[in-house]
N, C-alpha and C positions, 0 to 999 in steps of 0.2 A: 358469555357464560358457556361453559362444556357441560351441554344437554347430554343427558344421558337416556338411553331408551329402555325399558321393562316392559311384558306385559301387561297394559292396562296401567302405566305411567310413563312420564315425563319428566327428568327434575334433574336439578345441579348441586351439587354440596362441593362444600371447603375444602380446602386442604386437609382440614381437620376431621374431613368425615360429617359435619354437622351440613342437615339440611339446608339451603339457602331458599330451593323453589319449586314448588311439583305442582302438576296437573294431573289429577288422576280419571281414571275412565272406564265405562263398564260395557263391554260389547255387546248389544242387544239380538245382533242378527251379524251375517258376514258382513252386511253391506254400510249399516247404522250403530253405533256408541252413543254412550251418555256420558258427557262429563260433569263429574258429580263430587270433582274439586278441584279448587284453588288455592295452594297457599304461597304466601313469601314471609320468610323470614323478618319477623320486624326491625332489624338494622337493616335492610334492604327496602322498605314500604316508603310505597313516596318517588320512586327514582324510575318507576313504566318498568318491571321486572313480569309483573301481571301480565302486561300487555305482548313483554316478549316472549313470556312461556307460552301463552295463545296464539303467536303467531309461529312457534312452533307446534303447537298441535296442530294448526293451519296446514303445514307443510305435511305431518306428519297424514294428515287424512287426504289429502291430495295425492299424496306420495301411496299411499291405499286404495284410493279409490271409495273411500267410507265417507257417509255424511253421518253428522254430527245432530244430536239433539244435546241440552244442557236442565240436569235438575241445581245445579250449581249455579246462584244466583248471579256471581260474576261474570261467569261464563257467557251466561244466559245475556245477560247484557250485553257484554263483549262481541257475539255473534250477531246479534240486533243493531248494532251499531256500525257495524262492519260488512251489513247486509247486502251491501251492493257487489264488494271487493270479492267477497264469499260465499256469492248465493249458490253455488257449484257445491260447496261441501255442508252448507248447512239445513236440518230436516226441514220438509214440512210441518213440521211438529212443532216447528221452537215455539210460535207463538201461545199454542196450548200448554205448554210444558210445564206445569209444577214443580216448586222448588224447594228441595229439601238436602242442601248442600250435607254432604258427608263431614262432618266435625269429628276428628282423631284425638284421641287423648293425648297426643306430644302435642298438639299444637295451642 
């Protein structure tokens, strides 16, 4: 996929313009973000599109210097699961972390 980068996103769309995959995020401090969503396109669900937009926000907060907390339930899992691989960019916080993923009216 051709990541695209935005303030406080992450995503890839068609040829067409139409969404495929975003992670979006909300800078808490210089240092910490919250990503507080996840989506893929549902002709895409099923195929680890989730798992490679994470692994570009991976890159993306490494490449910053920023750790991550997640109220994004996927996320939030994603980084617990991957807690070993990642524990450089992920908060102390995740485990506290409540979740109330951002739901968008397109989606």
């Amino acid at each position: 996929m051709d990541w695209k980068y935005e303030d406080s996103r992450i995503y890839a769309v068609n040829e067409k313009g139409e969404l495929l995959a975003e992670a979006t995020f909300v800078l808490q401090s210089d240092k910490q973000l919250d990503v507080d969503h996840v989506y893929v396109n549902p002709i895409l669900r099923g195929q680890g599109v989730a798992d490679k937009i994470m692994q570009e926000v991976a890159k993306y907060l490494r490449e910053k210097g920023i750790v991550a907390s997640a109220s994004c339930s996927y996320a939030n899992t994603w980084f617990k699961k991957h807690r070993d691989e990642f524990a450089d960019i992920i908060s102390d916080t995740i485990d506290d972390q409540s979740m109330a993923c951002k739901i968008d009216a397109k989606h």
